[in-house]
N, C-alpha and C positions, 0 to 999 in steps of 0.2 A: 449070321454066321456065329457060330457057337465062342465062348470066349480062344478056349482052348486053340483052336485052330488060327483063330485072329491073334494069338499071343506066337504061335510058331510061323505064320506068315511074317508079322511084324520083325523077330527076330532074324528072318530067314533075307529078308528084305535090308535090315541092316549090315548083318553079315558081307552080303555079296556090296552091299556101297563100301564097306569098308575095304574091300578085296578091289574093287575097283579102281577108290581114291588112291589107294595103294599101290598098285599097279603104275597107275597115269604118274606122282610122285613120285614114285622110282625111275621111272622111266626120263624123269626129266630133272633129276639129280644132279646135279653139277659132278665131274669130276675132280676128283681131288686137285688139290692143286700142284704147279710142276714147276721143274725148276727154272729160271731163269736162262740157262745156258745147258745145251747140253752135248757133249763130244760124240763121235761118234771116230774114232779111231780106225780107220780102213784097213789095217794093215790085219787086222783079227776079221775081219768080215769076210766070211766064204764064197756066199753064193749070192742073189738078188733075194731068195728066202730069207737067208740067215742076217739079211742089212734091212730086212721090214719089221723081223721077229725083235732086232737090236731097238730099231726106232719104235716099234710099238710098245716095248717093256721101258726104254728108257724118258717118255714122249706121256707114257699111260695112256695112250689110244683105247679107244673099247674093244671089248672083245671081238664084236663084227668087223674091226679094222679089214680090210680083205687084203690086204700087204701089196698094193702095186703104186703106179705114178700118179694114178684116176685120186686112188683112196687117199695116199699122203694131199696130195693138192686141196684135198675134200677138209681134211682136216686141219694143214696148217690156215688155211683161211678161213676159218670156223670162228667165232666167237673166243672158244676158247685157246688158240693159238693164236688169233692173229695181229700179229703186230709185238707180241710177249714173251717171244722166246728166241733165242738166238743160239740155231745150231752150227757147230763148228766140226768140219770134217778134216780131221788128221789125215798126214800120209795120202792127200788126196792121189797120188798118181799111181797109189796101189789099188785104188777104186778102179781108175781107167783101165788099166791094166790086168784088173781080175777078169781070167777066163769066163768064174759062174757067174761076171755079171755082166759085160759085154761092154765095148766103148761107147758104144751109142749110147746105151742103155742111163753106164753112168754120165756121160755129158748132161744129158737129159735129165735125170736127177739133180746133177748143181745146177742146170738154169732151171730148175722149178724153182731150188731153193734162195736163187738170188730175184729169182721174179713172184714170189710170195710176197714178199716186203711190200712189194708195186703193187701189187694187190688188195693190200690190208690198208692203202692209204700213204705208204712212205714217201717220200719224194725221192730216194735212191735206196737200194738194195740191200742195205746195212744191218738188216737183222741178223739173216740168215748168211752167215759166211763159210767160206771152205778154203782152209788152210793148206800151204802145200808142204810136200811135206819138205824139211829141213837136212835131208842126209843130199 
């Protein structure tokens, strides 16, 4: 093989390792870090969209978050939630009571969040709490 061509394979070969190792790296990037505690105020939360968009922005879930009960579960018992964050739901009975997000719907949301804990190892439910509200 001519040098020439052995000098642009070789190049051509590092390139794509670089773009690879890159890739895989980024892909397995830790998320920033988050905070300790984090509210989620029911009484501003619209709809079951508008309480995944809140948890995802305030949580820093990834982008692929897909915003339901499956996803949150997926993620607070991950590595990188579980056992380390302690969400607290304001005005919870504005939660049960929001039309866009249904009773069921929200029940099921607070027992993920009090059985998250139980999952990550806790001997009771203490991480993840949901306050009622105070009026």
């Amino acid at each position: 093989m001519r040098p020439f061509f052995r000098n642009i394979l070789g190049w051509t070969i590092l390139v794509l390792d670089l773009v690879l190792v890159g890739a895989i790296g980024f892909a397995m990037m830790e998320r920033p870090p988050i905070s300790s505690k984090v509210v989620i105020n029911a009484s501003d939360v619209k709809d079951r969209q508008d309480l995944h968009r809140i948890l995802k922005e305030k949580m820093g879930f990834p982008a692929d978050y897909a915003g339901n009960l499956d996803a949150l579960w997926t993620e607070l018992t991950s590595a990188q939630y579980c056992g380390k964050v302690d969400i607290e739901i304001e005005n919870e009975d504005d939660l049960v009571h929001n039309p866009g997000i249904g009773e069921e719907y929200a029940r099921e949301l607070i027992g993920l969040l009090s059985e998250a804990p139980v999952e990550c190892g806790k001997a009771e439910p203490t991480v993840f709490r949901s306050k009622k509200s105070s009026v």
